[in-house]
Backbone as ProteinMPNN parsed JSONL, in Angstrom:
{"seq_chain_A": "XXXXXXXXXXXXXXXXXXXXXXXXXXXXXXXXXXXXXXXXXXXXXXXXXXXXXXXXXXXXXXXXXXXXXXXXXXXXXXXXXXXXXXXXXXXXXXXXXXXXXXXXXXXXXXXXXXXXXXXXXXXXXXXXXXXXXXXXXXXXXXXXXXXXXXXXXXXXXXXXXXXXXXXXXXXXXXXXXXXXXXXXXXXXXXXXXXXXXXXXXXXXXXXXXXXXXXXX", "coords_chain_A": {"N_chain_A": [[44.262, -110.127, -46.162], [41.592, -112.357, -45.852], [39.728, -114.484, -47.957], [36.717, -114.501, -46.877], [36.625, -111.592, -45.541], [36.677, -110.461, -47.511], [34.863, -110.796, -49.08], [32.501, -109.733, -47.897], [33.228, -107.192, -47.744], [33.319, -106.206, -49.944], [30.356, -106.668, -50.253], [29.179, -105.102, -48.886], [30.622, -102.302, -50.186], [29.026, -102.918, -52.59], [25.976, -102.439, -51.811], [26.097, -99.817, -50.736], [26.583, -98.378, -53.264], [24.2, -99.225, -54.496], [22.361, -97.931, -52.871], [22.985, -95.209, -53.267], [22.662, -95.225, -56.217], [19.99, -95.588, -56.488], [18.9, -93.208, -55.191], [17.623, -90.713, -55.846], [17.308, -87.087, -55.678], [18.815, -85.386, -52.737], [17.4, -83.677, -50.453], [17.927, -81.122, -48.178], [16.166, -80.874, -45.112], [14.388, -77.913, -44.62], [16.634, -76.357, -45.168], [18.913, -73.803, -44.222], [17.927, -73.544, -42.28], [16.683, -76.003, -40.868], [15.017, -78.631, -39.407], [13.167, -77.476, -37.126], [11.402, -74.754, -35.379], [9.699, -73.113, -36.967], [10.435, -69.345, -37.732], [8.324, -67.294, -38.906], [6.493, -67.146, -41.382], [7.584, -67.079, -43.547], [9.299, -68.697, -43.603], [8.199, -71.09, -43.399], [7.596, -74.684, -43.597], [5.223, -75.26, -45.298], [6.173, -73.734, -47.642], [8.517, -73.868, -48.197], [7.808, -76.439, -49.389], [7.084, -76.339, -51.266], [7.015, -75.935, -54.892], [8.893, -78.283, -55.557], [9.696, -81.148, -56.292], [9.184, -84.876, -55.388], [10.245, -87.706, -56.052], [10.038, -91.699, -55.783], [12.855, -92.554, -54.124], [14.361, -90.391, -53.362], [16.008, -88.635, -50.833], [15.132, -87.143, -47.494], [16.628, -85.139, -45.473], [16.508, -84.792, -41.935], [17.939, -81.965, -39.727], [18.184, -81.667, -36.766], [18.591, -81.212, -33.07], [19.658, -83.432, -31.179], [17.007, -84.025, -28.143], [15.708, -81.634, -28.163], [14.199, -82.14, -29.888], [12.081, -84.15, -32.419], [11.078, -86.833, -34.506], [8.555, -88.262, -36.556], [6.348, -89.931, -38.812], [2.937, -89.566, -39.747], [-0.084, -89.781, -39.897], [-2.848, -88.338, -42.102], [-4.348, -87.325, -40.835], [-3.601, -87.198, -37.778], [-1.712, -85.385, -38.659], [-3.354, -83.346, -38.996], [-4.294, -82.671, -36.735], [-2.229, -82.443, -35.233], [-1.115, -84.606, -33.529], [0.148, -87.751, -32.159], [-1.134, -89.853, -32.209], [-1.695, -91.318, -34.6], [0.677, -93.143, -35.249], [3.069, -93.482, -37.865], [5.216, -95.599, -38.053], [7.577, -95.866, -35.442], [8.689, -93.281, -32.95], [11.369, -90.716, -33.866], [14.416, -89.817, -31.778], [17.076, -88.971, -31.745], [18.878, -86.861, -33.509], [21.198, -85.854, -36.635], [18.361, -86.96, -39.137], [18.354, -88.924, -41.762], [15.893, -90.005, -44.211], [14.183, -91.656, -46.267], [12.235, -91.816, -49.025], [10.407, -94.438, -50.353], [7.499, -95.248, -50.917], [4.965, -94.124, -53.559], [2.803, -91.253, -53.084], [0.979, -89.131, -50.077], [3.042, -87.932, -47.833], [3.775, -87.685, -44.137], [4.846, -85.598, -42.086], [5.726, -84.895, -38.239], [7.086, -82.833, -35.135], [6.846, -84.42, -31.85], [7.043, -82.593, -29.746], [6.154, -81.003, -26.927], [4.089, -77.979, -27.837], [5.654, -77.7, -30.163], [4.676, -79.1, -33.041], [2.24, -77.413, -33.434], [3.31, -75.062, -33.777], [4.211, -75.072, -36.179], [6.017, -77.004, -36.984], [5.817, -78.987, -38.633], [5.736, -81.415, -41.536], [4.608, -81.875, -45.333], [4.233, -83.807, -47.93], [4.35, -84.558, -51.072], [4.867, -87.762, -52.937], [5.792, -88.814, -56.349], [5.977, -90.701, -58.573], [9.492, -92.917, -59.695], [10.11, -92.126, -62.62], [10.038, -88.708, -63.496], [6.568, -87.025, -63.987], [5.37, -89.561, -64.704], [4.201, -90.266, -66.872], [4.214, -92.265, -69.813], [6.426, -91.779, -72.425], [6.008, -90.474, -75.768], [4.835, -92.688, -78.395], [5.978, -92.871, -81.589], [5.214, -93.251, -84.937], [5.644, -95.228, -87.284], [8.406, -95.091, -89.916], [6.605, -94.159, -93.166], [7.214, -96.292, -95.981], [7.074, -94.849, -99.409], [5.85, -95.869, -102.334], [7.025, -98.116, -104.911], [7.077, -97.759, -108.515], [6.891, -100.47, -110.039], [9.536, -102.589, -112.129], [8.409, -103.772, -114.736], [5.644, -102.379, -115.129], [6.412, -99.254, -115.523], [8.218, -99.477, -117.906], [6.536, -100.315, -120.462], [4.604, -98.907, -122.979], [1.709, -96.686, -123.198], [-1.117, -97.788, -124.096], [-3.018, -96.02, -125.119], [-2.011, -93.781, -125.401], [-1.669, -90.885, -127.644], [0.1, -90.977, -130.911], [2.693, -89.721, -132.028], [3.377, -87.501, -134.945], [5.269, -88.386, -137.763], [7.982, -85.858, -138.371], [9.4, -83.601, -140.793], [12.314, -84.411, -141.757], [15.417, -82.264, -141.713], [17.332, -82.316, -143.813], [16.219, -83.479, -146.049], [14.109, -82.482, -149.173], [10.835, -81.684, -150.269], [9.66, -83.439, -153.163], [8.72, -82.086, -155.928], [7.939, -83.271, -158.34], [7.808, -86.203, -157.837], [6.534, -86.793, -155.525], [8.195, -87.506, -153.622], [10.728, -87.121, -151.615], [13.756, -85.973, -151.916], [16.891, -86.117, -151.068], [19.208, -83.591, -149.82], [21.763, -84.144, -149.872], [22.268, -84.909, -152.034], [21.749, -82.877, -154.692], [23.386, -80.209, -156.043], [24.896, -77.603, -154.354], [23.584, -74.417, -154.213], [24.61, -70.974, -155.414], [24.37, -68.039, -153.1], [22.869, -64.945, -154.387], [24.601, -62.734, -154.042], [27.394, -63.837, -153.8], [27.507, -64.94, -156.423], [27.543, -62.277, -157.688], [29.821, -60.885, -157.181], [31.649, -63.649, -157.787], [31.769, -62.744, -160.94], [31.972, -60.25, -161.175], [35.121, -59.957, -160.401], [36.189, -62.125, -162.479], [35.999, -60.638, -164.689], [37.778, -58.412, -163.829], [39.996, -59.926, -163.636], [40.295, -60.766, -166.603], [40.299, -57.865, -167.595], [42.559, -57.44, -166.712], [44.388, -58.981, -167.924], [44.479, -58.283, -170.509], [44.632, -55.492, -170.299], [48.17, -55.776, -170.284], [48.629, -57.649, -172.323], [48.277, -55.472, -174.164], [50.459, -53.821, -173.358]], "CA_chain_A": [[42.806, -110.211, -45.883], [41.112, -113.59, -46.01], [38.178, -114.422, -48.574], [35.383, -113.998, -46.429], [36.303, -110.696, -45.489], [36.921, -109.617, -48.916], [33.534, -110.771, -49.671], [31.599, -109.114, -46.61], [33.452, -105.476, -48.043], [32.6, -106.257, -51.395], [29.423, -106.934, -50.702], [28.938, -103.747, -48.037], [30.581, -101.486, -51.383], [27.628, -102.935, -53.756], [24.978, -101.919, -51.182], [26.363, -98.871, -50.664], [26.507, -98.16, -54.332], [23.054, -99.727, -54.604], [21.837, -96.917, -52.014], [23.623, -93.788, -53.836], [22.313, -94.901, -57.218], [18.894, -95.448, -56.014], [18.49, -91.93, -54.444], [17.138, -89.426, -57.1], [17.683, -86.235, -54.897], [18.606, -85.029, -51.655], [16.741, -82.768, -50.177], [17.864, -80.855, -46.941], [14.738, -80.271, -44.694], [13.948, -76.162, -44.542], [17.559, -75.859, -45.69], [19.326, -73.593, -43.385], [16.867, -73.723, -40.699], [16.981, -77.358, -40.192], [14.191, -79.615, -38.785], [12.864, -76.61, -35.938], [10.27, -74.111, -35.028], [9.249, -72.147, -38.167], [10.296, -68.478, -36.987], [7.742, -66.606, -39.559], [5.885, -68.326, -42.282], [8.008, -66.971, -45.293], [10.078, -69.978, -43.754], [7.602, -72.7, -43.156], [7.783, -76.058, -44.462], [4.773, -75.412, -46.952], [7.012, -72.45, -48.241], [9.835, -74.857, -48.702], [8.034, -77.747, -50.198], [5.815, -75.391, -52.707], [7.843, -76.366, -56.169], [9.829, -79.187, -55.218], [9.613, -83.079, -57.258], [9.573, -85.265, -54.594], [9.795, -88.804, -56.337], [10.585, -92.48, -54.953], [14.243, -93.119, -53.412], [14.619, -88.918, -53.112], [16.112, -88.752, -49.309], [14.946, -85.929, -46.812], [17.72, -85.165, -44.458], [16.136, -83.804, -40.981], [18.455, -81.979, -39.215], [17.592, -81.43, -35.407], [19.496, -81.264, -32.084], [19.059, -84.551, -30.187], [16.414, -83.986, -26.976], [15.376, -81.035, -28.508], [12.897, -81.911, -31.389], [12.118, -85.436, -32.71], [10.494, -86.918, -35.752], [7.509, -89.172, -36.63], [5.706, -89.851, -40.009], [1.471, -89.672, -38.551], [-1.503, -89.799, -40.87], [-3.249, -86.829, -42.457], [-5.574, -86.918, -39.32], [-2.704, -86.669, -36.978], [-1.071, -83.887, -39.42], [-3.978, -82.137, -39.257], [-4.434, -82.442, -35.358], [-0.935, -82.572, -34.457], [-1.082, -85.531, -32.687], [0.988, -88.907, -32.537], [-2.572, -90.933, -32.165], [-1.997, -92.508, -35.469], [1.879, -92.73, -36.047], [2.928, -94.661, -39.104], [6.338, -96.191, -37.261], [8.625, -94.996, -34.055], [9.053, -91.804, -32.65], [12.592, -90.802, -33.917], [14.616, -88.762, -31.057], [18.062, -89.066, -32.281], [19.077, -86.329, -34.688], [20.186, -86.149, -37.486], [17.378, -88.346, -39.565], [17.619, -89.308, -43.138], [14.589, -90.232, -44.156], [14.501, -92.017, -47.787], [10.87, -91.996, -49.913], [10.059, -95.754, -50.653], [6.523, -95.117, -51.95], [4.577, -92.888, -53.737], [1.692, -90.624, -52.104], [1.341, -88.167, -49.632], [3.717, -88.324, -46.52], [3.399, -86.056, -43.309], [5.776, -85.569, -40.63], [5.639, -83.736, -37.225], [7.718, -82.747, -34.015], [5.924, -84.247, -31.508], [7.491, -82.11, -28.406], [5.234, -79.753, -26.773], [3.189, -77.819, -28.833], [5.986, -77.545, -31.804], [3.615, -78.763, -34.497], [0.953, -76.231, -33.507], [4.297, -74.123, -33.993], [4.526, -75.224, -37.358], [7.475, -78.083, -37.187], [5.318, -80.251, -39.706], [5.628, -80.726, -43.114], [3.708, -82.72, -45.801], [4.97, -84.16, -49.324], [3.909, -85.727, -52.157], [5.715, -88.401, -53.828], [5.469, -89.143, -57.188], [7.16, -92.364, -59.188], [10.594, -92.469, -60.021], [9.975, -91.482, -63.679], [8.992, -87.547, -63.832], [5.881, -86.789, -64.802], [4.524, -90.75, -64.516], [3.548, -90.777, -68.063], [4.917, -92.802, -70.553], [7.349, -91.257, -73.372], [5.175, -90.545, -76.749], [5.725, -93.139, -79.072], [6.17, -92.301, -82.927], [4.817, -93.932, -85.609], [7.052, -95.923, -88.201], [8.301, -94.168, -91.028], [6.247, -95.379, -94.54], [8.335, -95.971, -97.911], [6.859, -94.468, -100.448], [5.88, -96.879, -102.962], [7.609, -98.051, -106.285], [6.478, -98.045, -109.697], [7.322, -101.904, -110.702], [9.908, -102.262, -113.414], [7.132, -103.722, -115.516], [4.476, -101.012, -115.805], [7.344, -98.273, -116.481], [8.714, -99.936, -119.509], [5.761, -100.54, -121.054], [3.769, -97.627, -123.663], [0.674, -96.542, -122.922], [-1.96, -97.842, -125.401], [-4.236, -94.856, -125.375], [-1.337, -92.722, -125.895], [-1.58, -90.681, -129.359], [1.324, -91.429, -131.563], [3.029, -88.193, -132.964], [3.592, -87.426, -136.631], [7.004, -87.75, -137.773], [8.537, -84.255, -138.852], [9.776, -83.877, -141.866], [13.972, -84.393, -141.864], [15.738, -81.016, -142.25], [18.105, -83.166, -144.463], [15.58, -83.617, -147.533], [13.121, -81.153, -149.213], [10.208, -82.937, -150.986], [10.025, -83.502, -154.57], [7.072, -82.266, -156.521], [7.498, -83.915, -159.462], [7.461, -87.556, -157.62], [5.801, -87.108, -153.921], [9.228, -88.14, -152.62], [12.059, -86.436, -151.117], [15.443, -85.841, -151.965], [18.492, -85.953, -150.102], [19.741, -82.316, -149.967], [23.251, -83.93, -150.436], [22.717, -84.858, -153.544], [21.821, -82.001, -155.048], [24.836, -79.736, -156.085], [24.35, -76.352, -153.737], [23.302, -72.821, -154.869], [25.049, -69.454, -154.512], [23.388, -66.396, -153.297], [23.339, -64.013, -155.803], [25.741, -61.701, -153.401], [28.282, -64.804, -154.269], [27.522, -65.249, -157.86], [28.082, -61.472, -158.287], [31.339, -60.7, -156.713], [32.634, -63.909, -158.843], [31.425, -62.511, -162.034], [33.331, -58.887, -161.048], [36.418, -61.236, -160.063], [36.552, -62.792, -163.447], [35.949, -59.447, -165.238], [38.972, -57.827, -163.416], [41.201, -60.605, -164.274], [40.076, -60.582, -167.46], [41.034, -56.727, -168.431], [44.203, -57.205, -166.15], [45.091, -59.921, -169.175], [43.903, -57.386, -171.803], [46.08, -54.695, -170.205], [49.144, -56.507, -170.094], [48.79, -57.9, -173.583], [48.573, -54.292, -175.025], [51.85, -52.917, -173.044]], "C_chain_A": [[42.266, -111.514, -46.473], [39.725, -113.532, -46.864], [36.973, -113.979, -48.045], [35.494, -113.205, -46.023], [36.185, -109.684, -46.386], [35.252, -109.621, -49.28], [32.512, -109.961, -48.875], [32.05, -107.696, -46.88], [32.861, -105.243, -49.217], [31.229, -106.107, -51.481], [28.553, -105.391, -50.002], [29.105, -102.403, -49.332], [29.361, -101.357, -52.049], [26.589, -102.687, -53.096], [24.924, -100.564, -51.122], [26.074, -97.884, -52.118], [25.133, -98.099, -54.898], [22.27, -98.043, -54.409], [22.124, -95.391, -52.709], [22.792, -93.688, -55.074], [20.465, -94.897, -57.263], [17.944, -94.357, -55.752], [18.434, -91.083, -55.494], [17.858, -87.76, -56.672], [18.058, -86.38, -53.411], [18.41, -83.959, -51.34], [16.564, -82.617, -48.557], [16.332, -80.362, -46.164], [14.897, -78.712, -43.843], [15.697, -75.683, -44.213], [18.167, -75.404, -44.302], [18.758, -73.815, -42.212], [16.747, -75.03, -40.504], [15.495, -77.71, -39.903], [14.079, -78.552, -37.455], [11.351, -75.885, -35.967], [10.531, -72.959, -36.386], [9.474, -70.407, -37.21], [9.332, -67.265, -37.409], [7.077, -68.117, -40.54], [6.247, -68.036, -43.685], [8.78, -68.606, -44.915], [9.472, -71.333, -43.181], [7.761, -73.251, -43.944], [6.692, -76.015, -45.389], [5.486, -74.585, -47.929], [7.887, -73.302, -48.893], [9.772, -76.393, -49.37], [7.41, -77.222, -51.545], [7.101, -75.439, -54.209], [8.706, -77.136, -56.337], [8.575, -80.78, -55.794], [9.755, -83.862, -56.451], [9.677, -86.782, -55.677], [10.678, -89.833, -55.39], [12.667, -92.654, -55.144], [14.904, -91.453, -53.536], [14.711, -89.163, -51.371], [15.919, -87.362, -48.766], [15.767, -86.181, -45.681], [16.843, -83.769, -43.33], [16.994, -83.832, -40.286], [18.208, -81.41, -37.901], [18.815, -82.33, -34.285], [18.522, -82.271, -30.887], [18.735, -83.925, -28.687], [15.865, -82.612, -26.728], [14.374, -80.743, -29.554], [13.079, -83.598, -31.635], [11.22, -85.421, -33.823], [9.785, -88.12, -35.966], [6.742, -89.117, -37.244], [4.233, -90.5, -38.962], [0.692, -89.716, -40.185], [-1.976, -88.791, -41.241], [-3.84, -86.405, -41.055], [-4.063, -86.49, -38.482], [-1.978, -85.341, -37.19], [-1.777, -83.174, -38.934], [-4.363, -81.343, -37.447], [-3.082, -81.7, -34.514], [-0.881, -82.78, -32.975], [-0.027, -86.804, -33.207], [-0.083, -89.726, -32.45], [-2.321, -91.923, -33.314], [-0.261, -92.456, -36.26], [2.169, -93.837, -37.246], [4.922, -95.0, -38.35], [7.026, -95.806, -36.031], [8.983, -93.465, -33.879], [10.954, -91.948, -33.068], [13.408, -89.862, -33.123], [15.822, -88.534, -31.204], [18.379, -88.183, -33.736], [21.172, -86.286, -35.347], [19.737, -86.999, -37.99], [18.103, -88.538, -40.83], [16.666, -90.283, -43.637], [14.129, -90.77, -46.254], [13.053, -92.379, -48.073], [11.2, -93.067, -50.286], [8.755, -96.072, -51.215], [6.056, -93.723, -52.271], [3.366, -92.503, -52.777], [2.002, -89.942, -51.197], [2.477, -88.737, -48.217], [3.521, -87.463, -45.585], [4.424, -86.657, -41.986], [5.671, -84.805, -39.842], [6.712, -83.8, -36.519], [6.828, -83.47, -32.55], [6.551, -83.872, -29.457], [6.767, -80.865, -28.077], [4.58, -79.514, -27.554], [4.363, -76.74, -30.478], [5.425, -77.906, -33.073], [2.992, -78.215, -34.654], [1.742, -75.346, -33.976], [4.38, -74.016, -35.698], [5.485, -75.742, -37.82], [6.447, -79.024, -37.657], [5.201, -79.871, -41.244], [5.325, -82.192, -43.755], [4.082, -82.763, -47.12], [4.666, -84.827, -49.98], [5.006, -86.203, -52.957], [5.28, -88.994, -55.183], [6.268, -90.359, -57.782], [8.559, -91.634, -59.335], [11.148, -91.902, -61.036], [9.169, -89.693, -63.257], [7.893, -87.462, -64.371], [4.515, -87.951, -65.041], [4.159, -91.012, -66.127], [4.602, -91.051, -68.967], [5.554, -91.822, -72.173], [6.248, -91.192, -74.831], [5.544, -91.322, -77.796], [5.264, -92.779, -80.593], [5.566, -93.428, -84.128], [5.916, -94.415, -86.775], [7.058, -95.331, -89.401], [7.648, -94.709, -91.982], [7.389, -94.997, -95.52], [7.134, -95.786, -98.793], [6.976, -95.862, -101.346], [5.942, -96.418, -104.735], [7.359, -98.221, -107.633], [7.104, -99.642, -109.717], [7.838, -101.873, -112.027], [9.189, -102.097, -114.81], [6.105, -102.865, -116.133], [5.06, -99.666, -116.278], [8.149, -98.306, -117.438], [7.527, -99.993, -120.709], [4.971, -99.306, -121.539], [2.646, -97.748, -122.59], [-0.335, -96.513, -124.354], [-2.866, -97.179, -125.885], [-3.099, -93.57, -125.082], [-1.492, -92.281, -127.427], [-0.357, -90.382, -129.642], [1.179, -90.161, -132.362], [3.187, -88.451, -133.913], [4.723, -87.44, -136.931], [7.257, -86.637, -138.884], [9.649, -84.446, -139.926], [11.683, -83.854, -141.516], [14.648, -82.812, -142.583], [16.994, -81.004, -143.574], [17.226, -82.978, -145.635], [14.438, -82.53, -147.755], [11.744, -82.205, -150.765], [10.146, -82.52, -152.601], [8.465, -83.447, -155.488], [6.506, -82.768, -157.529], [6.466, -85.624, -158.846], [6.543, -87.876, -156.166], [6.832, -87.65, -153.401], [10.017, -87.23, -152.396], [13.496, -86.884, -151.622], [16.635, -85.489, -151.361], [19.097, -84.775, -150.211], [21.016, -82.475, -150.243], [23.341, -84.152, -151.987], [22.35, -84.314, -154.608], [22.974, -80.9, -154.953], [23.881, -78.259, -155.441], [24.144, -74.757, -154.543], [24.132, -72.042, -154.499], [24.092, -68.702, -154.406], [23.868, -65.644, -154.283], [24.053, -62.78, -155.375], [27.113, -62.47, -154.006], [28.941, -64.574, -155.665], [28.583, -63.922, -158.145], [29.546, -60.772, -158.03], [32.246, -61.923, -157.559], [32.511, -63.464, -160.152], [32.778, -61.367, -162.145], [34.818, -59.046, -160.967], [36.673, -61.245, -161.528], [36.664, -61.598, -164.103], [37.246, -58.702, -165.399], [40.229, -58.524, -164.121], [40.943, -60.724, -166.039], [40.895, -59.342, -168.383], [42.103, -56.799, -167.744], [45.309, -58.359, -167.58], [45.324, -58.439, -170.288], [45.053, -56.122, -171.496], [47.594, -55.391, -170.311], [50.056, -57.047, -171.816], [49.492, -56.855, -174.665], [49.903, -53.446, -174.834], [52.934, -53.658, -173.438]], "O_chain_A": [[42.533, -111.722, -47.657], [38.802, -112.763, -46.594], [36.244, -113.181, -48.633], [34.388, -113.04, -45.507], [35.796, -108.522, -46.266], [34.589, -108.655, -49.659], [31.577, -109.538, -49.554], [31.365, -106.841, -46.319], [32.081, -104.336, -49.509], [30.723, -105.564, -52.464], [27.599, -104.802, -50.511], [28.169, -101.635, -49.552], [28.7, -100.328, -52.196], [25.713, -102.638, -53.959], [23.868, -99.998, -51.402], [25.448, -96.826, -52.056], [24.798, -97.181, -55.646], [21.824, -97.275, -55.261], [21.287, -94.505, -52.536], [22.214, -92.633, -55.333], [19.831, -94.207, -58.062], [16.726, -94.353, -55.927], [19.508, -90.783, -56.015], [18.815, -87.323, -57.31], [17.681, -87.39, -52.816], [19.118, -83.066, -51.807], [15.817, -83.235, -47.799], [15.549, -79.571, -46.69], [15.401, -78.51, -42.738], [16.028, -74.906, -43.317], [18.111, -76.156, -43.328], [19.311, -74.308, -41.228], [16.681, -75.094, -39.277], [14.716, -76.834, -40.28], [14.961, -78.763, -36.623], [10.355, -76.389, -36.485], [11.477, -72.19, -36.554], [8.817, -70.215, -36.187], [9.297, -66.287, -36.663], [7.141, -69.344, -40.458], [5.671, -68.426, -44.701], [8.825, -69.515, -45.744], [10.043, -72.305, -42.687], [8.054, -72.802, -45.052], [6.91, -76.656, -46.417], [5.312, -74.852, -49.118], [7.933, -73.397, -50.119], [10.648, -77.186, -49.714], [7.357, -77.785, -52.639], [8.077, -74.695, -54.122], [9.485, -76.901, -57.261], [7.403, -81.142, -55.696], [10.982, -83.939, -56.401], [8.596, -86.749, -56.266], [11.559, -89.496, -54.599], [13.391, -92.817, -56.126], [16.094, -91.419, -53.848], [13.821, -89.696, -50.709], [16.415, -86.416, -49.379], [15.695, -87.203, -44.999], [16.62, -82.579, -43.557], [17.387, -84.915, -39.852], [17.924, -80.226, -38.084], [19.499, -83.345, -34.419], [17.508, -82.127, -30.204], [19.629, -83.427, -28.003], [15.558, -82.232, -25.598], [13.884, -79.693, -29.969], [14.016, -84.234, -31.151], [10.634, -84.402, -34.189], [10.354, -89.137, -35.571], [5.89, -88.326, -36.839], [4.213, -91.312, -38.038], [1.168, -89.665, -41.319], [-1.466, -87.88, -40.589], [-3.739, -85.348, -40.432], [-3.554, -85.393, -38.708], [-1.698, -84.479, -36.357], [-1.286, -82.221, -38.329], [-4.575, -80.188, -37.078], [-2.982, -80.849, -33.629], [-0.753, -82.113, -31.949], [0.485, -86.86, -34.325], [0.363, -90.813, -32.818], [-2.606, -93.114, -33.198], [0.026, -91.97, -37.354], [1.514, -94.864, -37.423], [5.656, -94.017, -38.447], [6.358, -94.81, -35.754], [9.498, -92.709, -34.704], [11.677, -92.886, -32.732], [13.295, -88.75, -33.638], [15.991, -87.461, -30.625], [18.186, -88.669, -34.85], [22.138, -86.604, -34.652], [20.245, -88.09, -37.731], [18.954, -87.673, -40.623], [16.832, -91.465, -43.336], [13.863, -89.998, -47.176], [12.587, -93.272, -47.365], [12.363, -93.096, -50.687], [8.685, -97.051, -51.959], [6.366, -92.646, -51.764], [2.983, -93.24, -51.869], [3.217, -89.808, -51.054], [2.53, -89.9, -47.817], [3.087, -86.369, -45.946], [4.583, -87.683, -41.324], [5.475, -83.682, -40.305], [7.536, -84.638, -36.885], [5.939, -82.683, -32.227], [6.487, -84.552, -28.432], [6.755, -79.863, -28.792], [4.181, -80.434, -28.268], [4.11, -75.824, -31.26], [5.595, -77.221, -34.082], [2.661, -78.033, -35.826], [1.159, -74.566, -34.729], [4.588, -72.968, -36.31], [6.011, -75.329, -38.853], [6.246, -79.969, -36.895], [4.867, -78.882, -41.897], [5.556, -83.281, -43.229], [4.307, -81.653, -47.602], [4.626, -85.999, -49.606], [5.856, -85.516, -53.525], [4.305, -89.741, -55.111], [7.244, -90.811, -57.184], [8.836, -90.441, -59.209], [12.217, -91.295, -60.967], [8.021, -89.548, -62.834], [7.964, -87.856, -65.535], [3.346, -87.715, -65.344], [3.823, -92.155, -66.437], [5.648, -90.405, -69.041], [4.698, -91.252, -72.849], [5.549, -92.205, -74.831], [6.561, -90.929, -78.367], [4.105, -92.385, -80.728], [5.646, -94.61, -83.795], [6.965, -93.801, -86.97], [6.021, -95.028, -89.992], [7.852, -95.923, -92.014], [8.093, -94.016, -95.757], [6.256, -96.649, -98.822], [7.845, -96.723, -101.205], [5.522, -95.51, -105.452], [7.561, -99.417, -107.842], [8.168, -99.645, -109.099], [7.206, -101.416, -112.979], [9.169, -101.18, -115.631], [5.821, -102.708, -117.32], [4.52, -98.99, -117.154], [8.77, -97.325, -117.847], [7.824, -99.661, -121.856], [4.597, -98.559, -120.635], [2.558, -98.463, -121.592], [-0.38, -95.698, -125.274], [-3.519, -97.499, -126.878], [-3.459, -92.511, -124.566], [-1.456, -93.111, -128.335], [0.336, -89.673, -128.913], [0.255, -89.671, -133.01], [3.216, -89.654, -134.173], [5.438, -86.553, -136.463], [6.789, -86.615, -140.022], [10.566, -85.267, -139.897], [12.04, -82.887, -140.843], [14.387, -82.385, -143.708], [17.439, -80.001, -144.132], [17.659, -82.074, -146.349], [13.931, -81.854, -146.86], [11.924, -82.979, -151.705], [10.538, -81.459, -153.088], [7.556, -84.259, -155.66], [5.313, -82.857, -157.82], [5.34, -86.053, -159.102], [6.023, -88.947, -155.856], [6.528, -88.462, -152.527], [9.956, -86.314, -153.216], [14.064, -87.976, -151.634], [17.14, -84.367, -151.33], [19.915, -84.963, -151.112], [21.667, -81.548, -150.725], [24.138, -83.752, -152.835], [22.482, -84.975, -155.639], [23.485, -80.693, -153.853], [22.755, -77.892, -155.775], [24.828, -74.337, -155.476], [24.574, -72.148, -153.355], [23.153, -68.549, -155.187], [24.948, -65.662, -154.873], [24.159, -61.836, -156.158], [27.896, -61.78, -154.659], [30.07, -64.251, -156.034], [29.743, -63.996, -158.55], [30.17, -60.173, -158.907], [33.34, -61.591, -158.017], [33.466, -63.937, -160.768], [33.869, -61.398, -162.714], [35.6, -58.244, -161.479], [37.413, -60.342, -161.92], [37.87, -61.358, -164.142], [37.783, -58.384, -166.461], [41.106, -58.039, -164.836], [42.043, -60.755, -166.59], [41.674, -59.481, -169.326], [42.931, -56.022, -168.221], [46.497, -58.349, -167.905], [46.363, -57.86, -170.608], [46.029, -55.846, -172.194], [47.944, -54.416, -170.976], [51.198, -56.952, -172.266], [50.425, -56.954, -175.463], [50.393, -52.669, -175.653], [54.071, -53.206, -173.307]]}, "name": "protein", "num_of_chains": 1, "seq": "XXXXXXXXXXXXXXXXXXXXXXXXXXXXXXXXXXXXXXXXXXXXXXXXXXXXXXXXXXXXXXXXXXXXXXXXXXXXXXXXXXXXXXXXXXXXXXXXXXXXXXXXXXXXXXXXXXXXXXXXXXXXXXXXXXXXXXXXXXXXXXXXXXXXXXXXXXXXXXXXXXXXXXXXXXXXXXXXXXXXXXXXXXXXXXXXXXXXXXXXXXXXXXXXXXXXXXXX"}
């Protein structure tokens, strides 16, 4: 295959591709029933557009049996007449259509064979943008930081702080002769007098255990 036909497939692919990614939905027209004569009105086309998103590059596929029904986007007036008086491009008589949304706003399509739109072969659609909804995403506000004491002012006292008393040391016991304290070590320690008296009884014992001993 020679360059320029490589390029003329290549370039047919990226259109193609173009066209697929473009298209939001597709959306068969009145589903099984096709592009025809409404046979009740559970299955008319307002029935079948009543909760449906139409937005731009969403394709409506009308399906209808060529020389039997045809298709032609008209004006509300014409919708409402069902007439071709004010068509908005070519009668289409060739089925089936696809039919690809390119702007937003309402659209209206009829049959215009006999009196099939009086029948109820028209149907009417609003398009909305290609974003859902049309309105822009909510935007958020930026997080704040919390702000930092400065090394400065948390090192520093507070000069209308009151300065505690210092507590006496459990180390010294004060001295009433001199108004000073003394080092509890260097004072030689006390016994309780539970102490004292158990060594007294001690010494006692050993004492008459001499005294016996002596006499045997």
């Amino acid at each position: 295959m020679d360059r320029a036909r490589l390029s003329t497939l290549f370039c047919a692919i990226f259109a193609a591709m173009l066209s697929v990614a473009a298209a939001q939905n597709v959306y068969i027209v009145g589903d099984g029933m096709g592009w025809d004569i409404p046979r009740d009105s559970s299955v008319s086309y307002p029935n079948w557009a009543s909760g449906k998103t139409f937005s731009v590059g969403d394709i409506l596929v009308f399906n209808f049996v060529t020389n039997q029904h045809d298709l032609v986007e008209v004006t509300r007036a014409s919708y409402d007449a069902c007439d071709d008086d004010n068509k908005l491009g070519s009668v289409i008589a060739t089925g089936p259509e696809n039919v690809t949304l390119t702007t937003t706003g309402d659209h209206y399509y009829i049959c215009t064979f006999g009196r099939h739109c009086a029948a109820g072969q028209k149907l009417a659609v609003t398009v909305g943008s290609s974003t859902p909804g049309g309105a822009n995403p909510p935007t958020r506000a930026p997080p704040t930081t919390p702000a930092t004491p400065s090394p400065a002012s948390s090192q520093l006292p507070d000069p209308c702080a009151p300065v505690p008393s210092p507590s006496p040391s459990p180390y010294s016991t004060p001295n009433a002769g001199s108004g000073t304290s003394t080092p509890a070590a260097a004072r030689p320690p006390s016994l309780p007098d539970s102490a004292s008296t158990s060594l007294a009884s001690g010494f006692l014992l050993v004492l008459l255990s001499i005294g016996v001993t002596l006499i045997i």
